[in-house]
C-alpha positions in Angstrom: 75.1 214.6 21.5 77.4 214.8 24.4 76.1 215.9 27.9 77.3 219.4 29.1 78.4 220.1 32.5 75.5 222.8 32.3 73.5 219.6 32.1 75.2 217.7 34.9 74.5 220.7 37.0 70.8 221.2 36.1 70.3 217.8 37.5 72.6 218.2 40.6 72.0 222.1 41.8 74.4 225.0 41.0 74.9 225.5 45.0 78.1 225.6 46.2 79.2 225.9 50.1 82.3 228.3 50.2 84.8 229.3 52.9 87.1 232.5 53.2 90.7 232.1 53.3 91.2 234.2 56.6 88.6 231.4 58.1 90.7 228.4 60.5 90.8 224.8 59.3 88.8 224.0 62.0 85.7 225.7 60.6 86.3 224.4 57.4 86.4 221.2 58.7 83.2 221.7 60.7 81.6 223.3 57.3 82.5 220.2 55.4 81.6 217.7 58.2 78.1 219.4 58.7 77.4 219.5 54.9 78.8 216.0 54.3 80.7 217.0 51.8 84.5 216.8 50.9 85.3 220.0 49.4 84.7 223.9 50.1 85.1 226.7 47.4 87.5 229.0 48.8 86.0 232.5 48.0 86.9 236.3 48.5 84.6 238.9 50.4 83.0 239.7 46.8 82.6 236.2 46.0 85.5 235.5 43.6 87.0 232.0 43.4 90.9 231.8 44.5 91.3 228.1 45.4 89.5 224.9 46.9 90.0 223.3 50.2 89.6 219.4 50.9 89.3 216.8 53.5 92.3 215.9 51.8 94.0 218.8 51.9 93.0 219.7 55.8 94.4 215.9 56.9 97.5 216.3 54.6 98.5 219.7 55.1 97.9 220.7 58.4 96.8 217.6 60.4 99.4 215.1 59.2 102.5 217.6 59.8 101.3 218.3 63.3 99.6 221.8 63.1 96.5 222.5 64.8 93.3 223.3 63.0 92.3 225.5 65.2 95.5 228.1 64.6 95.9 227.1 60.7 94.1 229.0 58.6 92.2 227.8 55.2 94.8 230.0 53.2 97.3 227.3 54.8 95.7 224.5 52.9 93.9 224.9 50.3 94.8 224.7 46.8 95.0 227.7 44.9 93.6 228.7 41.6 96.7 228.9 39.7 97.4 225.3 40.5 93.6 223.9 39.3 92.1 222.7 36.4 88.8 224.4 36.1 85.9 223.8 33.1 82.9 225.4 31.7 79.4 224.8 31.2 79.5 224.1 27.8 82.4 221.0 28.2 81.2 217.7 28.5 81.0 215.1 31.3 83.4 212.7 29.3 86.1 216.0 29.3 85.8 216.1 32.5 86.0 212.6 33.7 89.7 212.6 31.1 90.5 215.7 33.5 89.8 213.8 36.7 91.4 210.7 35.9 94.7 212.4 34.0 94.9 215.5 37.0 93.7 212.9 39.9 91.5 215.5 40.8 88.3 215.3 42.9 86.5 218.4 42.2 86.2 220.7 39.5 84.9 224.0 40.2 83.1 224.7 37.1 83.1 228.8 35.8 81.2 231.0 33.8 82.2 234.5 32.7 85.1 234.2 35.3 82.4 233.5 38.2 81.8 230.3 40.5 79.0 228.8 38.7 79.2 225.4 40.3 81.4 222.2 41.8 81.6 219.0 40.2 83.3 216.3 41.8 84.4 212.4 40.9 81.4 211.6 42.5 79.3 213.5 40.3 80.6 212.3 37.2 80.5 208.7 38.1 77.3 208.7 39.2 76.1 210.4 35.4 78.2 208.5 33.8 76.5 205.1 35.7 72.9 206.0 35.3 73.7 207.0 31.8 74.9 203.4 30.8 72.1 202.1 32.8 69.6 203.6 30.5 71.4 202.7 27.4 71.4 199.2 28.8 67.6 199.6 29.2 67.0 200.8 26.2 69.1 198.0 24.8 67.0 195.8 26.3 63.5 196.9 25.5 64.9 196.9 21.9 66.0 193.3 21.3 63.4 192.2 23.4 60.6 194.2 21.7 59.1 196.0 24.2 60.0 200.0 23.2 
C-alpha cells in the first residue's frame, strides 16, 4: 500500500504560513526568512488559495529585474493558481515526487474540498521517501540476518 499525502502530512503538520496578495515583497520576504521557510501560500481575506510565492520567485521577479521589495507587491510575484499543479490527500507521495520532478516544482499546495489543507514541498517528499528506504533497508537487514 502506497503512502498518501494525508499521511505525509500527519507526520509533518497541516500548518501552512500564508500571505495576502495586497501584502509587499518585503514582508513576504521577512515572513519566509523568519519562518525559514521557502514558500508562502498566497491567500484571500476568507482564506482561499489564489497562488504561491517563493524565495525564488521574490529574487527572480522582482529583485533580479531591479524592483524594490519594498514597493512590489506579492501579487507581483507570485505564481498564480491557474498556473499550479495542486494534489489531494488521497494521492500518493510517489505521484507527487513524478509531479515535482516532470513540473520542477518545489511546493505543492495540497487541497481538500477546494480548501488549503496543507504544503508539501521537494523537501518533504525526499525526506519520506529517504527514511522510507531506510526502514526497508532495516528491515532487509534484520531479515537475512535473522534478527526480526
Amino acid at each position: 500500500m502506497s503512502t498518501t499525502v494525508g499521511d505525509l502530512l500527519r507526520i509533518k503538520g497541516t500548518k501552512v504560513e500564508t500571505i495576502t496578495a495586497a501584502e509587499t515583497v518585503l514582508e513576504a520576504i521577512r515572513r519566509m526568512s523568519e519562518k525559514h521557510i521557502g514558500c508562502l501560500a498566497v491567500v484571500t481575506k476568507a482564506g482561499k488559495l489564489t497562488g504561491i510565492v517563493s524565495e525564488r520567485d521574490c529574487l527572480w521577479k522582482v529583485i533580479a529585474p531591479g524592483g524594490s521589495p519594498k514597493t512590489h507587491l506579492v501579487k507581483d510575484a507570485m505564481t498564480p493558481l491557474a498556473q499550479m499543479k495542486t494534489v489531494v490527500p488521497a494521492q500518493t507521495v510517489e505521484e507527487c515526487m513524478g509531479l515535482i520532478t516532470s513540473r520542477r516544482h518545489r511546493h505543492l499546495p495540497v487541497l481538500e474540498d477546494g480548501k488549503l489543507a496543507g504544503l508539501v514541498s521537494i523537501g518533504d517528499v525526499v525526506k519520506f521517501m529517504l527514511d522510507a528506504q531506510e526502514a526497508t533497508i532495516q528491515s532487509l537487514e534484520k531479515y537475512i540476518t535473522g534478527t526480526f
